[in-house]
C-alpha positions as CSV (number, residue, x, y, z in Angstrom):
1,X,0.0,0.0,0.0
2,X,1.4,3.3,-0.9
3,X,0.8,6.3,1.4
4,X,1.8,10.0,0.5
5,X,5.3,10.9,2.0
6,X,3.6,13.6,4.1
7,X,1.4,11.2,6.1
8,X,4.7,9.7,6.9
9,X,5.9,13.1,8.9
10,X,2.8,13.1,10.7
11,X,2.8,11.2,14.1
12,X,1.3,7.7,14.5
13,X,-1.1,6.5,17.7
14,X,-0.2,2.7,18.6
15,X,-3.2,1.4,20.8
16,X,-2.1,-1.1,23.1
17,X,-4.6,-3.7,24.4
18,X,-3.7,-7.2,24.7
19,X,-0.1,-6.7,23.8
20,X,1.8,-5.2,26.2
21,X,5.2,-5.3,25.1
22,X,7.8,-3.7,22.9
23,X,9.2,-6.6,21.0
24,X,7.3,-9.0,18.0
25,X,4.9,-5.8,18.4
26,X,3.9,-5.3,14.5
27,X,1.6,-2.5,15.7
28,X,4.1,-0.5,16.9
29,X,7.0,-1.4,14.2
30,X,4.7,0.1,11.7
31,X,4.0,3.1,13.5
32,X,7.6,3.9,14.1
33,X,7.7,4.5,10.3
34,X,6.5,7.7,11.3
35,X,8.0,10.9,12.7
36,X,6.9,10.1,16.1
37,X,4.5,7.7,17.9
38,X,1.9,8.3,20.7
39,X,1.5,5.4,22.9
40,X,-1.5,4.8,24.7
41,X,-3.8,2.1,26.2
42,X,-7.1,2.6,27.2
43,X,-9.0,1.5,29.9
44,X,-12.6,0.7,29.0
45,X,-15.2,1.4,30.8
46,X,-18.8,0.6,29.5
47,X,-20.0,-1.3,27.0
48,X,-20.3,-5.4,26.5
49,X,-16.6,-6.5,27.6
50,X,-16.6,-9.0,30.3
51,X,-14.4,-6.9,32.8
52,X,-11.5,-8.2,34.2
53,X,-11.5,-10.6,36.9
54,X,-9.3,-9.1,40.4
55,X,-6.1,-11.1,39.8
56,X,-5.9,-10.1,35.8
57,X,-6.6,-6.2,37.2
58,X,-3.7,-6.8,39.6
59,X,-1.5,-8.2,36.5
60,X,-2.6,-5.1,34.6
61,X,-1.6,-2.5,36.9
62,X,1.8,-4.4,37.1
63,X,2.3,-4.8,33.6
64,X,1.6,-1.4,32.2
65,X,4.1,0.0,34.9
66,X,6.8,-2.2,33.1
67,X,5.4,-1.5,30.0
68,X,5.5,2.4,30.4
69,X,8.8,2.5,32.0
70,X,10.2,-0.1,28.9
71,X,8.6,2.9,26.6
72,X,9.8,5.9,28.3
73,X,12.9,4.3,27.9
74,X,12.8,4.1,24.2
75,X,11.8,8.0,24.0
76,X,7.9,7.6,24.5
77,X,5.7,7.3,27.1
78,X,2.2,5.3,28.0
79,X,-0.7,7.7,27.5
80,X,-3.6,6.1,29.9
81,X,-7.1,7.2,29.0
82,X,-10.1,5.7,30.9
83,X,-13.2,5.6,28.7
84,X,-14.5,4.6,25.3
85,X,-11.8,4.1,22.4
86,X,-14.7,5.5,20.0
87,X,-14.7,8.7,21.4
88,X,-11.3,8.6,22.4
89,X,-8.9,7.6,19.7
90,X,-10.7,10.4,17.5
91,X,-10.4,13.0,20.2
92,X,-6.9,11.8,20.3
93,X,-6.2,12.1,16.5
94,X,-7.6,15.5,17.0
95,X,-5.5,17.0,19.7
96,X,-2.0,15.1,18.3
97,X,-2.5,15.5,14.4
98,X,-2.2,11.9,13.7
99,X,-2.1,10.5,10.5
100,X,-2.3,6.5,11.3
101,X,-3.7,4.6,14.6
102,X,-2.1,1.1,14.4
103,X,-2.8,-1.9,16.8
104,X,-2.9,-5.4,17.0
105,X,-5.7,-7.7,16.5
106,X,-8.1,-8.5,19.7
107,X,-10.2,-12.2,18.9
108,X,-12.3,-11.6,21.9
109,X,-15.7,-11.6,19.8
110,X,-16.9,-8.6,22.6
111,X,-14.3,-6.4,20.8
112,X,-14.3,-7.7,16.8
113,X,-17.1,-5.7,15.6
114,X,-16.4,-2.5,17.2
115,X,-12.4,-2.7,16.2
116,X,-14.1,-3.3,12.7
117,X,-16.3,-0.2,12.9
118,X,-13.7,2.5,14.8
119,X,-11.4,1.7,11.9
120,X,-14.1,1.8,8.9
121,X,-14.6,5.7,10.7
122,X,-11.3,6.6,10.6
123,X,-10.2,5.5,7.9
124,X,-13.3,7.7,6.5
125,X,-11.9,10.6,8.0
126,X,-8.6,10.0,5.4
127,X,-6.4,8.1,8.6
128,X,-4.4,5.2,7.5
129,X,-5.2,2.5,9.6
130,X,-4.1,-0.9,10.1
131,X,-4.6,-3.8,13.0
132,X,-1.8,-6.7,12.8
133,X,-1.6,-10.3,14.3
134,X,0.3,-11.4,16.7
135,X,-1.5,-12.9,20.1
136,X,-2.0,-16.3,17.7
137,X,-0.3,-18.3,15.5
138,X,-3.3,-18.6,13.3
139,X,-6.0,-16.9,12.0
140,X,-8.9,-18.3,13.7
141,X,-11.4,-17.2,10.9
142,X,-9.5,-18.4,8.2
143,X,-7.9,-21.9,9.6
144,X,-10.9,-24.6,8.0
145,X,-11.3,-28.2,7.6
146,X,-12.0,-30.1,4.6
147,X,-15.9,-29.7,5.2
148,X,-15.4,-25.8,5.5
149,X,-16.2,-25.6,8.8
150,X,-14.0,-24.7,11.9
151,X,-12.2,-27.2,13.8
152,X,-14.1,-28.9,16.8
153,X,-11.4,-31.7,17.4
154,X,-8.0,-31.0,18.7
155,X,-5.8,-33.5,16.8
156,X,-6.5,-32.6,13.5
157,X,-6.5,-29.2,14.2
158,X,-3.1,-29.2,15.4
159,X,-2.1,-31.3,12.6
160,X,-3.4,-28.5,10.1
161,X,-1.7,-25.9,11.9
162,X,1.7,-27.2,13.3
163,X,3.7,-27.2,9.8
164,X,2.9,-23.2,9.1
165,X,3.4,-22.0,12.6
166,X,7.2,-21.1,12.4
167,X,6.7,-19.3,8.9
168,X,6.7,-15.6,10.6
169,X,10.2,-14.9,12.7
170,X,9.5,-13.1,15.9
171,X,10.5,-9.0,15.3
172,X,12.8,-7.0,17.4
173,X,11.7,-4.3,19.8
174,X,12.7,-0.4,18.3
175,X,15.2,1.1,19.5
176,X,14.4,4.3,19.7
177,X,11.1,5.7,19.8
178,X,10.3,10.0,18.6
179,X,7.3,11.3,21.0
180,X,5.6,14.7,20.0
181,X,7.1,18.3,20.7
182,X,3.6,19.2,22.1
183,X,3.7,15.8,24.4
184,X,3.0,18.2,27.6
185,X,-0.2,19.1,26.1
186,X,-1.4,15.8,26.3
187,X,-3.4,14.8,29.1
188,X,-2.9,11.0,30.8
189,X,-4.4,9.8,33.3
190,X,-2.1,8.2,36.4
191,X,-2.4,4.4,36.9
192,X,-2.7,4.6,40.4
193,X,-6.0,6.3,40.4
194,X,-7.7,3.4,38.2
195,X,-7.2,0.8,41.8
196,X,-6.7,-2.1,40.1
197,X,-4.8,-3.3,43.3
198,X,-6.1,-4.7,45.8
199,X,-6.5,-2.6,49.2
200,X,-9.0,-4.0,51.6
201,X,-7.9,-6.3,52.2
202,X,-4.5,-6.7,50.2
203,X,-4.8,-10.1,49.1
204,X,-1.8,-10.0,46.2
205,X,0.8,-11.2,48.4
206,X,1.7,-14.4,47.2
207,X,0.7,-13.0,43.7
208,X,3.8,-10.8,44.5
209,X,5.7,-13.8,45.6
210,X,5.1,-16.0,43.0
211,X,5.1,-13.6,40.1
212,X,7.1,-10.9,37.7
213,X,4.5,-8.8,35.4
214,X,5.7,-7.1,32.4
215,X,8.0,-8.2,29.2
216,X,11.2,-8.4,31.4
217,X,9.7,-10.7,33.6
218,X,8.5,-13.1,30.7
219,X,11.7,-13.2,28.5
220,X,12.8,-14.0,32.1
221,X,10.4,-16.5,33.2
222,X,10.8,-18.6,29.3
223,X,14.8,-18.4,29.5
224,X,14.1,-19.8,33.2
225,X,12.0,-22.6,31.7
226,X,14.1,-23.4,28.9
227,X,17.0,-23.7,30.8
228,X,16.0,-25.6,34.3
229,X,12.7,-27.1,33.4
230,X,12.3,-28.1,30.0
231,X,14.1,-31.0,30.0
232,X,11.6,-33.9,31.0
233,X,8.8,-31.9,31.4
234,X,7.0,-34.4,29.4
235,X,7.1,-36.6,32.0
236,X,7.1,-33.7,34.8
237,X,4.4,-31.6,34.0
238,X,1.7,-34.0,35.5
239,X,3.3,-33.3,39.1
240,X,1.8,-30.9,40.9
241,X,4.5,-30.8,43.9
242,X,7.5,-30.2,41.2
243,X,8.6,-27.2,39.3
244,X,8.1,-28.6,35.6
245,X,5.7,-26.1,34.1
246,X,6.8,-23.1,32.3
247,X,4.2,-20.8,34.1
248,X,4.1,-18.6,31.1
249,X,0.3,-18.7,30.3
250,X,0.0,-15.2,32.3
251,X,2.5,-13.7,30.2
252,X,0.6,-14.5,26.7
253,X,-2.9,-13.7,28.3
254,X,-1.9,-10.1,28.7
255,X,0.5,-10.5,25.6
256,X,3.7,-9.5,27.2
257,X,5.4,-12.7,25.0
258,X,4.1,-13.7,22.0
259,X,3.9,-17.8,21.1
260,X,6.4,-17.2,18.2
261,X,9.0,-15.5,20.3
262,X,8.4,-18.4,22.4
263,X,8.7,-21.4,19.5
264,X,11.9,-19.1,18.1
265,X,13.0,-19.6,21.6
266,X,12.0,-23.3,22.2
267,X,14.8,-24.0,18.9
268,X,17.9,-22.8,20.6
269,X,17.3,-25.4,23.2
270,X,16.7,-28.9,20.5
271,X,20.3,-29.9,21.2
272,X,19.2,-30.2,25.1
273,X,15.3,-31.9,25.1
274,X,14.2,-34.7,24.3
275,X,11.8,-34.7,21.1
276,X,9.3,-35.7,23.6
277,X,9.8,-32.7,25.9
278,X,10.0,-30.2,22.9
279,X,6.8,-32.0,21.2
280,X,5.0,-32.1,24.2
281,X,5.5,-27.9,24.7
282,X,4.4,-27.5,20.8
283,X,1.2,-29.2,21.9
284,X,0.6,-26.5,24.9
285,X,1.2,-23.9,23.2
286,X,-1.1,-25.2,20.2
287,X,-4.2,-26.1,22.7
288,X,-4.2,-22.5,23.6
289,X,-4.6,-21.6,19.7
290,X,-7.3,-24.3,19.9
291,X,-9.2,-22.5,22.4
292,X,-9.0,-19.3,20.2
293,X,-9.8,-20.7,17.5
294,X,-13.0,-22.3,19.1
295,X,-14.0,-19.0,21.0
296,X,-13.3,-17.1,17.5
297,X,-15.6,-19.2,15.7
298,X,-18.2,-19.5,18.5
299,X,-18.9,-16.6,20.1
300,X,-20.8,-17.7,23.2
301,X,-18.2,-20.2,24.1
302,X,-18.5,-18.8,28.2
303,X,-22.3,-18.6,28.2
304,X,-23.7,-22.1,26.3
305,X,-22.6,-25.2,25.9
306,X,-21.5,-26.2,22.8
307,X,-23.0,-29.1,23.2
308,X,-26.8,-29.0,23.3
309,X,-28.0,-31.9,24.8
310,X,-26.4,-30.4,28.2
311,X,-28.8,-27.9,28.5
312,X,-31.0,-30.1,29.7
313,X,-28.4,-31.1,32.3
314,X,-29.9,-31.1,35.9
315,X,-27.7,-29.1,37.5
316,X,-27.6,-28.1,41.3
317,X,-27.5,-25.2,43.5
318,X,-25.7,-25.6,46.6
319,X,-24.2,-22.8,47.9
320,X,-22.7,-24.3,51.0
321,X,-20.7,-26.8,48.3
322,X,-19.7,-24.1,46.6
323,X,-18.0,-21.9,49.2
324,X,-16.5,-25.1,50.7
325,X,-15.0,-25.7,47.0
326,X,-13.7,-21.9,46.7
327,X,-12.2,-21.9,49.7
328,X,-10.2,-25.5,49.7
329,X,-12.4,-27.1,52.2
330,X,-13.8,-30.2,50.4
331,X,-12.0,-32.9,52.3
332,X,-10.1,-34.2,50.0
333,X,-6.9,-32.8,50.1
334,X,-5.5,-32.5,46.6
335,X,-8.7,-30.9,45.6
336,X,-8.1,-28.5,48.2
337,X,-4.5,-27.9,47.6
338,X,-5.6,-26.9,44.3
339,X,-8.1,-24.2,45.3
340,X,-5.7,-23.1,47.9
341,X,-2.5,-22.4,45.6
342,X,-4.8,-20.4,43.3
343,X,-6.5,-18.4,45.8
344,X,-2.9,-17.7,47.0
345,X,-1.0,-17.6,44.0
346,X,-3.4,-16.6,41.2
347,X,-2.7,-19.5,39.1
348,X,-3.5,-23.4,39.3
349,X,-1.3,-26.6,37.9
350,X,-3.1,-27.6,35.1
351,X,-3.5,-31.3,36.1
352,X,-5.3,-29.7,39.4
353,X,-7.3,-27.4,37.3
354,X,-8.6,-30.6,35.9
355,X,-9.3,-32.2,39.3
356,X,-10.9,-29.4,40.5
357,X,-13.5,-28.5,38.0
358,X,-14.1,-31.9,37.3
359,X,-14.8,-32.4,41.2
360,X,-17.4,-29.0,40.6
361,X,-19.0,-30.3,38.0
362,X,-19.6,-34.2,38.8
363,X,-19.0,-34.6,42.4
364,X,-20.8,-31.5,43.2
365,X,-23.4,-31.2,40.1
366,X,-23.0,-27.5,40.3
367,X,-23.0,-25.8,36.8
368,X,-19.6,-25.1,35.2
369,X,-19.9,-21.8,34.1
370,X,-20.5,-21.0,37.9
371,X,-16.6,-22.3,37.8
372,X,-15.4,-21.2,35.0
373,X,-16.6,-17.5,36.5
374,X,-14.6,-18.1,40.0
375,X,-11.3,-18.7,37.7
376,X,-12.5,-15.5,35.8
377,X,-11.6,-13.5,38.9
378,X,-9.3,-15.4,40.5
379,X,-6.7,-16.5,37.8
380,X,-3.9,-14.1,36.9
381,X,-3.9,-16.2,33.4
382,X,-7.8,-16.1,32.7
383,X,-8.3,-15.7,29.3
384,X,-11.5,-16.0,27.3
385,X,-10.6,-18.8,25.5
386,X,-8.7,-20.7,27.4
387,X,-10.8,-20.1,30.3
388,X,-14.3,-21.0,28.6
389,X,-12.9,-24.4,26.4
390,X,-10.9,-26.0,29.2
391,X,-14.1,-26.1,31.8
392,X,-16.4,-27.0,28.7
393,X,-14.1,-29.9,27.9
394,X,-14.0,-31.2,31.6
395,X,-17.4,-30.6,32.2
396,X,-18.5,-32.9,29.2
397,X,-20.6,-30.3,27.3
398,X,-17.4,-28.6,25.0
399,X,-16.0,-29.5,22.1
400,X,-13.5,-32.5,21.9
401,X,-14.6,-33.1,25.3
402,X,-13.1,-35.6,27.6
403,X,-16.1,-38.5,27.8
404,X,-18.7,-37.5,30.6
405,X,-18.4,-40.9,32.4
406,X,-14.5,-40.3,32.7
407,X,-14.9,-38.8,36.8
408,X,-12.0,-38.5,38.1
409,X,-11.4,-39.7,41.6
410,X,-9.3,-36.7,43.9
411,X,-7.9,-39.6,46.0
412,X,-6.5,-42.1,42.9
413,X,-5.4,-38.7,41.0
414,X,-3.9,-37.2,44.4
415,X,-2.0,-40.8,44.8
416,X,-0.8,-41.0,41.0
417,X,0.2,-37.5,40.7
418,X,0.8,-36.3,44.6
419,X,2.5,-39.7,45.2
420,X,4.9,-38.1,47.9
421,X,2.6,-35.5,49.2
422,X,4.6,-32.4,48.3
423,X,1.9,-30.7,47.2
424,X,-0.6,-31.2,49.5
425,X,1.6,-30.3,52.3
426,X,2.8,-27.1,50.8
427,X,-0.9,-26.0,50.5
428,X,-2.6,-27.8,53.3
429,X,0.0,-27.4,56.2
430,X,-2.8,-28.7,58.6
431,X,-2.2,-32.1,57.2
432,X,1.9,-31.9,56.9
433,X,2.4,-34.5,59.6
434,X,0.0,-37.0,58.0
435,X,2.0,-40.1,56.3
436,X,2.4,-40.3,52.4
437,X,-0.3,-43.6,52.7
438,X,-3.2,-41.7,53.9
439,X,-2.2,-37.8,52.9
440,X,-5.0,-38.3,49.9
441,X,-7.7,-39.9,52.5
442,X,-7.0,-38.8,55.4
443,X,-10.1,-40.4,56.7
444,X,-9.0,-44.0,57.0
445,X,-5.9,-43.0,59.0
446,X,-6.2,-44.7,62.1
447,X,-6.6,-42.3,65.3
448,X,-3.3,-42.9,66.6
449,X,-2.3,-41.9,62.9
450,X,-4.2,-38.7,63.6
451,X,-3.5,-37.6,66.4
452,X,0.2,-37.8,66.1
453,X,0.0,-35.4,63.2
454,X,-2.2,-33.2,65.3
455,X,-5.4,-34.2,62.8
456,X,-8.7,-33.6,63.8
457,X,-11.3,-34.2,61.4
458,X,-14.2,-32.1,61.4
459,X,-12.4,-29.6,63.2
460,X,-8.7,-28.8,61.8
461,X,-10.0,-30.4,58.6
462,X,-12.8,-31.4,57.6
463,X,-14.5,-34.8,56.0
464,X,-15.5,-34.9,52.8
465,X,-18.4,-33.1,51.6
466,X,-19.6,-35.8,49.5
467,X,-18.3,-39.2,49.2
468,X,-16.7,-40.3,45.8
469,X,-19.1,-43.3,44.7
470,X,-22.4,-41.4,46.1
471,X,-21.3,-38.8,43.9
472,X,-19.9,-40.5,41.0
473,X,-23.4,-42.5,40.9
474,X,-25.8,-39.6,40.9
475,X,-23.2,-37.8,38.1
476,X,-23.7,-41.2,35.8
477,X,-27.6,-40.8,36.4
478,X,-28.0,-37.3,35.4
479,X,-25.9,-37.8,32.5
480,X,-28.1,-40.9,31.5
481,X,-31.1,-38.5,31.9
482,X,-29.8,-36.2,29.4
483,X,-29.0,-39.1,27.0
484,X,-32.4,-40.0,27.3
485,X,-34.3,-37.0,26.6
486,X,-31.9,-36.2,23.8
């Protein structure tokens, strides 16, 4: 596309959103092809976006700090503007004499049409105007199978995607960024007025232990991984109590690492994994474009189930289930664990995510969407996608789902995964002293067992909510009630 040379000497606005970083940023490589660049990021209030959940505010905060310090570094600072980016990216072009606005493509469907109308309006006031990728390796829209439809089965998806997804080499960060003479003129907001932390009471504190926001702390966090923990994390990454995971999932959702830089990255290290380990990572990585690339091509991914036939699902309301569940007090410790390390840490193992919701939805009968909201707010990684797909696919009702009957029991998948009680220890202290034979049911310990650890049940922990087989049995018969109807 040719432009005239003078559009060129105008400034160019990069909107930041889900991409807050300076490198593999396409949105702001292009701007820089101007004679200065006005960063900014807007903080949207109104409309139909899902707001963010309390842990991805916290991120937030954190993350544009690094980000705006990363750009006032390079020569231009972050412009925060609280509102709507209708009103103010034209107010903006106004006041800073803009020729372009450049950003990077959003695939939340909330945001989609009203990305596609802001730029059909500016580019009708003569702006140039361009939105990149970036946050995916594919284009959700435009990835189909033989039939024409989109994907709704992992394995061949992957299968269709993995030979194209190294085709576009990750770009450097600018190194120098030109802001506008008139830069005092322009008004931004501070980030500390928009409280996005926590204050009453201050719950971040093991967010702040466990965690490094921003672009730094990524590139940090995937060198970290390549070097210490990718090596048998095929085999690894199932253990809750070990460190085998690469913990970067936070990073993409607020796009402070993009998946190329991280498959660019993942090559330097083929001398030192196994095949197993690297293919194994691939297949992460590509289950997150799978979850795009679901939510991309149905919309109401959060809200229905993709299946039908579980809309007739009997599902129950119990609050008292549901607080104990929240709050890690189910009885059965490696459920609990689970609950606990995300409460404290923002973020779950994903074998535990799977033992948890699966515990929600079948021991429990209580709706999955009623989970997939608590991980809304209380993941630092919550994405749309991810969030939606993953407790769809354990709850039976999602695409490529795991087979409704497959119920997993806490205390065989605390034993097979929490074999030495690490885990459950770290995040249930009250049971530390209990021996590795009965850490996952601490119920048949004998009393002696008990009391040596200092154990009471019912009192410094409580029995089970529900038992497994009760539970299990009443899941089977509301499934075979659906099946029925159907």
């Amino acid at each position: 596309m040719e432009h005239h040379t003078s559009l060129f000497q105008a400034p160019a606005i990069v909107w930041f959103r889900n991409d807050l970083r300076t490198a593999d940023n396409e949105a702001l490589v292009a701007a820089c092809q101007h004679s200065a660049v006005v960063p900014v990021y807007i903080r949207q209030t109104g409309g139909k976006a899902r707001a963010l959940g309390g842990a991805r505010n916290w991120w937030l905060h954190k993350s544009l700090a690094s980000l705006s310090n990363d750009l006032g570094r390079l020569g231009a600072p972050l412009i925060l503007l609280s509102g709507d980016p209708t009103d103010l990216i034209p107010e903006l072009v106004k006041s800073t004499g803009a020729s372009a606005v450049y950003w990077n493509r959003r695939y939340d469907p909330q945001h989609l049409e009203a990305d596609s109308n802001l730029k059909t309006a500016l580019q009708a006031q003569g702006l140039i105007v361009e939105s990149f990728a970036g946050q995916l390796l594919h284009e959700p829209k435009k990835l189909r199978a033989g039939s024409g439809s989109y994907y709704k089965v992992y394995s061949p998806f992957w299968r269709a995607l993995e030979p194209d997804i190294e085709n576009r080499p990750p770009l450097d960060a600018p190194e120098q960024l030109i802001f506008l003479d008139c830069a005092s003129d322009l008004t931004t907001e501070s980030l500390d007025d928009w409280d996005l932390l926590p204050t009453t009471p201050d719950w971040s504190g093991g967010l702040n232990d466990t965690w490094t926001p921003g672009e730094t702390g990524a590139h940090e966090r995937l060198a970290d991984f390549l070097e210490e923990r990718m090596q048998g994390y095929a085999d690894r990454r199932d253990i809750p109590g070990v460190d085998a995971t690469s913990g970067l999932s936070p990073h993409l959702a607020s796009g402070e690492i993009t998946p190329a830089q991280i498959l660019e990255a993942l090559k330097t290290t083929e001398n030192d994994a196994a095949p197993d380990d690297r293919s194994k990572f691939r297949k992460e990585v590509g289950w997150r474009e799978f979850a795009w690339h679901l939510l991309c091509n149905e919309p109401s991914l959060a809200e229905k189930n993709h299946n039908p036939k579980f809309d007739a699902f009997p599902w129950r309301d119990n609050s008292k289930a549901l607080t104990a569940w929240q709050k890690g007090l189910t009885g059965y410790p490696i459920v609990d664990a689970g609950m606990r390390q995300l409460w404290q840490t923002g973020w779950l193992h994903n074998r535990v995510r799977m033992i948890v919701a699966s515990f929600l939805t079948k021991h429990l009968l209580i709706d999955w969407r009623t989970g997939e909201d608590w991980f809304w707010d209380t993941l630092v990684d919550a994405d749309p996608a991810s969030n939606a797909a993953s407790w769809q696919w354990v709850a039976g009702s999602g695409a490529d789902a795991a087979p409704y009957f497959r119920i997993f029991n806490p205390v065989l998948q605390g034993l097979k995964f929490d074999s030495d009680g690490d885990y459950v220890r770290r995040f249930v202290p009250e049971l530390a002293g209990i021996p590795n034979k009965y850490i996952h049911k601490p119920w048949d310990a004998p009393g002696k067992v008990l009391d040596a650890a200092g154990v009471r049940l019912g009192d410094t922990y409580p029995h089970p909510i529900v038992d497994h087989q009760l539970a299990r049995d009443r899941a089977l018969a509301a499934y075979q009630e659906i099946k029925e109807a159907a």
